[in-house]
C-alpha positions as CSV (number, residue, x, y, z in Angstrom):
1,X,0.0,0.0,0.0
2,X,3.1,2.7,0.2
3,X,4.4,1.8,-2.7
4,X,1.2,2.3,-4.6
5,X,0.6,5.4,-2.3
6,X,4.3,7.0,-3.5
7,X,3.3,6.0,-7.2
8,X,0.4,7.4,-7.3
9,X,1.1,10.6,-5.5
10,X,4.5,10.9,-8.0
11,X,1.9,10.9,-10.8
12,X,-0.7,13.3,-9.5
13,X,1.9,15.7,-8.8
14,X,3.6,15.2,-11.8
15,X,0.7,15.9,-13.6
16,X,0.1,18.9,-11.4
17,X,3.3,20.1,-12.4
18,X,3.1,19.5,-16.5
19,X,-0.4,21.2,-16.7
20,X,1.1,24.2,-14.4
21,X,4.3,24.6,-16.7
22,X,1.5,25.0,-19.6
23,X,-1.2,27.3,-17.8
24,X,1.2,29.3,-15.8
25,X,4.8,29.8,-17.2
26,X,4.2,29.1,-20.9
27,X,0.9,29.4,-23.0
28,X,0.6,32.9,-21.6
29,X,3.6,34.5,-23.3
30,X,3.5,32.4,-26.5
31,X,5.8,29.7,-25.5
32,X,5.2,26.7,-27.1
33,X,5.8,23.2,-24.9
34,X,6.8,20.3,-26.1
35,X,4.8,17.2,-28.0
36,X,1.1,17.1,-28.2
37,X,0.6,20.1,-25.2
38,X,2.7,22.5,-27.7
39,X,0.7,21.2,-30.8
40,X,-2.7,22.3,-28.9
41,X,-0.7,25.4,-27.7
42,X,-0.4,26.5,-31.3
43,X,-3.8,25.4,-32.0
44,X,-5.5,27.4,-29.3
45,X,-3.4,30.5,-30.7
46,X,-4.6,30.0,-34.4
47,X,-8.0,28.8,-33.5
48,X,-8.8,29.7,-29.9
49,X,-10.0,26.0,-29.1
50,X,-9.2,25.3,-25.6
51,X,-5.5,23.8,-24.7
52,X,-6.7,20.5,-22.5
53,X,-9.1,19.7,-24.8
54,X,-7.4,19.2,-28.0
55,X,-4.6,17.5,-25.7
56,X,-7.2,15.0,-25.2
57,X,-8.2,14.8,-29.1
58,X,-4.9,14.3,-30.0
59,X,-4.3,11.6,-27.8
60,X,-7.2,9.7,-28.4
61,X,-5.3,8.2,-32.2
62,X,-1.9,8.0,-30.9
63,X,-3.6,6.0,-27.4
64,X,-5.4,3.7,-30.1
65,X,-2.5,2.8,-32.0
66,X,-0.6,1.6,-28.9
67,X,-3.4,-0.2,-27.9
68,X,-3.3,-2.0,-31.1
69,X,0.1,-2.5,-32.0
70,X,2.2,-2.8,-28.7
71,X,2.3,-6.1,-26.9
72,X,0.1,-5.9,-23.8
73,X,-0.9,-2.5,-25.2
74,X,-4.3,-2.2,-22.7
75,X,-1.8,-2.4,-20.4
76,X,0.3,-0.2,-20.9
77,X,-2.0,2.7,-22.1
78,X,-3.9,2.2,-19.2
79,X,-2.5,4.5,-16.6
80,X,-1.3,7.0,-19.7
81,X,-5.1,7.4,-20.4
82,X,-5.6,8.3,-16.7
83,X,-2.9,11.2,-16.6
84,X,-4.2,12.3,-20.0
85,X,-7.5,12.9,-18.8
86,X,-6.3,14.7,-15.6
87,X,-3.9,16.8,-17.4
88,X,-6.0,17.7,-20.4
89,X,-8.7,18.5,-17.6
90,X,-6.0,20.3,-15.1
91,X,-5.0,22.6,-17.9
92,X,-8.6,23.8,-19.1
93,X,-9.9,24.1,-15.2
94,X,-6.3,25.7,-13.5
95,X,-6.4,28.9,-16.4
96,X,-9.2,30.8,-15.4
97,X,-7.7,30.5,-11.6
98,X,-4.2,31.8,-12.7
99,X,-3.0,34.8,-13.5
100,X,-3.6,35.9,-17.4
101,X,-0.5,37.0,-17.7
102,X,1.4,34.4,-16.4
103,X,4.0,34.9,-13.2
104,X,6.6,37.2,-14.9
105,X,6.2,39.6,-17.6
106,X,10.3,38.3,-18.7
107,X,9.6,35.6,-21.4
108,X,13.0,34.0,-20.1
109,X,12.1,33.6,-16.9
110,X,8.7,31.9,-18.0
111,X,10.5,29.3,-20.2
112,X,13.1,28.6,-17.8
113,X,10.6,28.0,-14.7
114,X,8.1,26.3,-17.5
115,X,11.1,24.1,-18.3
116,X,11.8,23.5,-15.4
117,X,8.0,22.3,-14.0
118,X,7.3,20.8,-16.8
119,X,10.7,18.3,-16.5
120,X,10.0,17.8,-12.9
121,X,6.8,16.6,-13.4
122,X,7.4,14.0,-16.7
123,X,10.2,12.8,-14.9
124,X,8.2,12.1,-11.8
125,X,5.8,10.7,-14.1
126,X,8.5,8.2,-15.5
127,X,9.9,7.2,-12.1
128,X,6.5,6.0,-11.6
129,X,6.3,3.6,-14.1
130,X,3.9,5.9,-16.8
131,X,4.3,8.1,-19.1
132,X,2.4,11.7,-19.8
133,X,1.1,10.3,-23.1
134,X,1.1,11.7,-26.6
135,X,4.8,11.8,-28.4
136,X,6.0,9.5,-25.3
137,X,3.6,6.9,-26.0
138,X,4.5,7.1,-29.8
139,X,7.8,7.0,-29.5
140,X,7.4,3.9,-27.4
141,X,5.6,2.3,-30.5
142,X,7.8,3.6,-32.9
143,X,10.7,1.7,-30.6
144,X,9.2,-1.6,-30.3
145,X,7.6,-1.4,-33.4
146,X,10.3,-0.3,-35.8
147,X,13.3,-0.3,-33.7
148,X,13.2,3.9,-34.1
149,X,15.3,5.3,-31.1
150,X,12.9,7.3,-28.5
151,X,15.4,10.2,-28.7
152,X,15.2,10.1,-32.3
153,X,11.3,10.6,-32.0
154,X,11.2,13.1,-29.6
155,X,14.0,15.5,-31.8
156,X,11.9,14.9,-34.8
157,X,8.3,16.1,-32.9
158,X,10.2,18.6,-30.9
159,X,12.0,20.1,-34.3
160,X,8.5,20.1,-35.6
161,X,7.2,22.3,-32.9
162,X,10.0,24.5,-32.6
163,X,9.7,25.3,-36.5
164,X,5.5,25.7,-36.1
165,X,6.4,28.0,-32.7
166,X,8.7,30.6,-35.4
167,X,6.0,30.8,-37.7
168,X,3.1,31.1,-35.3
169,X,4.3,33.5,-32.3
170,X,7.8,34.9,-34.5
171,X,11.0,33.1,-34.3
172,X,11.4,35.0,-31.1
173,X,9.0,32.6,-29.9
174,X,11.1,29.5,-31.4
175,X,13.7,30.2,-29.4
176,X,12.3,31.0,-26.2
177,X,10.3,27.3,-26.7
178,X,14.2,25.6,-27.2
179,X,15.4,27.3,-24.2
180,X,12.2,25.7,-22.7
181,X,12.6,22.4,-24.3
182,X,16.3,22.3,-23.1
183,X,15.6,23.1,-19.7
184,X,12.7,20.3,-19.4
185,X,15.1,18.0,-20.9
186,X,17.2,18.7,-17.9
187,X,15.0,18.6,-15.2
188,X,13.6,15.4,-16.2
189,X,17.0,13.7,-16.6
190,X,18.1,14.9,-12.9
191,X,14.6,13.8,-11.6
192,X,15.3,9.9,-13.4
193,X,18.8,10.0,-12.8
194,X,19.3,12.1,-9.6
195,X,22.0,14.7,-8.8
196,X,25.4,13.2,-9.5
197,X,26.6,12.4,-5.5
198,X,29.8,9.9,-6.4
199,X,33.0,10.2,-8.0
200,X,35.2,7.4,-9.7
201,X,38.8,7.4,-9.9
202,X,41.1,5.2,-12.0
203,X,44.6,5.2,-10.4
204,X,48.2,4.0,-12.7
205,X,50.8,3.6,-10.1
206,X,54.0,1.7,-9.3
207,X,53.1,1.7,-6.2
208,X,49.5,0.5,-5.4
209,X,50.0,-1.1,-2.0
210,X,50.4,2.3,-0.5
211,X,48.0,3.9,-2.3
212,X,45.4,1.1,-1.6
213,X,46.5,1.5,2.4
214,X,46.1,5.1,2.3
215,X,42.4,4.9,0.9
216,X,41.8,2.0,3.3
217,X,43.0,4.3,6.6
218,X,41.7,7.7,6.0
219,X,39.1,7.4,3.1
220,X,37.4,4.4,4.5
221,X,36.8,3.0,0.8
222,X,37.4,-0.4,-1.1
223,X,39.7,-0.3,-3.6
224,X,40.1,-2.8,-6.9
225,X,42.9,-3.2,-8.8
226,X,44.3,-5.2,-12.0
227,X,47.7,-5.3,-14.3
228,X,47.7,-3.3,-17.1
229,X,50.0,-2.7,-20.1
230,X,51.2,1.2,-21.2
231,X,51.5,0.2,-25.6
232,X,53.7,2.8,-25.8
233,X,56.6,1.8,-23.2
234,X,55.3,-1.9,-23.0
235,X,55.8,-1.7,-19.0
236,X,53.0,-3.4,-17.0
237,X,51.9,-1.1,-14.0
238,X,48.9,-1.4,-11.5
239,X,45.6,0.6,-12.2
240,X,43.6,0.8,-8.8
241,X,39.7,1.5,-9.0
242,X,37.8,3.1,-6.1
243,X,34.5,4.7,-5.3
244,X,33.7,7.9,-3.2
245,X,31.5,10.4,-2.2
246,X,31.4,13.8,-3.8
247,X,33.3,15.2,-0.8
248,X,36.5,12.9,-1.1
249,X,37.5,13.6,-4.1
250,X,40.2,16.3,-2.4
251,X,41.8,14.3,0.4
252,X,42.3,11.3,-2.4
253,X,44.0,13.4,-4.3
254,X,46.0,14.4,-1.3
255,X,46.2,10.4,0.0
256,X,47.3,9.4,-3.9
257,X,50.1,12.2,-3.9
258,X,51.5,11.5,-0.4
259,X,52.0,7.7,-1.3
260,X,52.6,8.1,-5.5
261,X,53.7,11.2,-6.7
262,X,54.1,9.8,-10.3
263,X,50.5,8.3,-10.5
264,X,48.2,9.3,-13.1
265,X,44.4,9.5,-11.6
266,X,41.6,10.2,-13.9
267,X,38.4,11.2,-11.9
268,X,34.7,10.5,-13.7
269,X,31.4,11.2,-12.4
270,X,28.5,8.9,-11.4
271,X,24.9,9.5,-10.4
272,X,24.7,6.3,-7.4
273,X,26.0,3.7,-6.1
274,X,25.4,0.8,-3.9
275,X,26.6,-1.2,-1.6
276,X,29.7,-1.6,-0.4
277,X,29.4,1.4,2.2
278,X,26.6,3.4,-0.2
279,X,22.9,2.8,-0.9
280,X,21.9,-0.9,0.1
281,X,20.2,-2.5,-2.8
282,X,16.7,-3.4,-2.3
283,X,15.2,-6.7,-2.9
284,X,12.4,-6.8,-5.8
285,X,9.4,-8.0,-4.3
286,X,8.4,-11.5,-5.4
């Protein structure tokens, strides 16, 4: 029952955050979203029909193809339909309660914080196992269907969008929807992948016992290490591999230059990890 709880409260306020980004930051200073909410965005410009409901219209062919080509598509579709019908509804009922002009008169500011809401909530929407519908559903078909990548779906529907936003609000307008597509982009990807808390470091040395003892004493950290070969000098040296926090990364630089002043470290990035003194990995439930 939490689990279902958290899932279903990620969606609702997911979708509470997608049909805010539209009514609040975006539609009212001509800034086209992304997929089938900027499609009705430019719709309701030209023909003044209302935003949620042609979100809904649009939806109903691309829901109907998944249900008919995708494996399991009743399935699938099913909780998409839900957030459709909430969103199209959230965007049509929230308007008349927000301001008219949106929160800003600065057009950057508005795609920015649309951007940004508008990530946050898809991505919430994804971490809950669903999707917000629209080009998201047909890019899923597209990928199991035709073996099209999802990305390559999304930059063709967003292109299209970005070119109908120039010739509808002025290629002003364009721009200002990429600087809001961008941003979304980001804010979904930190809300799937999470802020990037760990740091990997590859370690060359001569010496890797010391190194290894240092990390052990005053880093508190594993450490893995194999032979390797240099192909230009043909000499076989010791690469050591070790994970740590954010936060470490300057006393192992300080550990691997007391021990080794010769190593070569590279340092990378990573979003999690777990075990081994990090996140404990949780058992799927049967």
């Amino acid at each position: 029952m939490r689990e279902l709880f958290v899932r279903y409260g990620m969606i609702a306020v997911g979708t509470l955050l997608g049909a805010l980004s539209v009514s609040l930051f975006l539609q009212p200073l001509d800034i086209a979203p992304a997929g089938v909410a900027g499609a009705s965005t430019l719709l309701n410009e030209l023909l003044g029909t209302p935003i949620g409901l042609m979100v809904f219209l649009l939806n109903i062919p691309i829901q109907l193809l998944a249900y008919h080509t995708l494996p399991g598509g009743a399935r699938i579709i099913l909780r998409s339909v839900v957030i459709v019908l909430a969103f199209s509804a959230l965007i049509d009922n929230l308007s008349p309660l927000l301001p008219a002009g949106g929160m800003s008169d600065d057009r950057m500011l508005n795609a920015l914080f649309g951007g940004i809401s508008g990530g946050l909530g898809v991505g919430l929407v994804y971490r809950a196992g669903a999707t917000m519908g629209g080009t998201s559903t047909l890019a899923l078909v597209l990928q199991r269907r035709l073996g099209f990548p999802m990305s390559t779906t999304f930059l063709c529907t967003d292109t299209f969008i970005i070119v109908a936003a120039g010739l509808v609000y002025g290629w002003e307008g364009a721009l200002y929807a990429t600087v809001a597509l961008f941003t979304a982009g980001l804010a979904t990807d930190y809300v799937l992948e999470g802020p990037s808390v760990i740091r990997t470091a590859m370690i060359i040395t001569d010496k890797p016992e010391a190194i290894s003892q240092r990390i052990f004493d005053h880093l508190q950290r594993g450490v893995t290490s194999w032979t390797v070969r240099g192909e230009f000098t043909g000499s076989e040296r010791t690469m050591l591999y070790v994970t740590i926090s954010r936060s470490q990364v300057r006393d192992l630089k300080d550990e691997v230059s007391q021990a080794d002043p010769e190593a070569f470290m590279v340092i990378g990035m990573g979003h999690a990890a777990y075990g081994g003194g990090f996140r404990r990995v949780r058992r799927p439930r049967a």
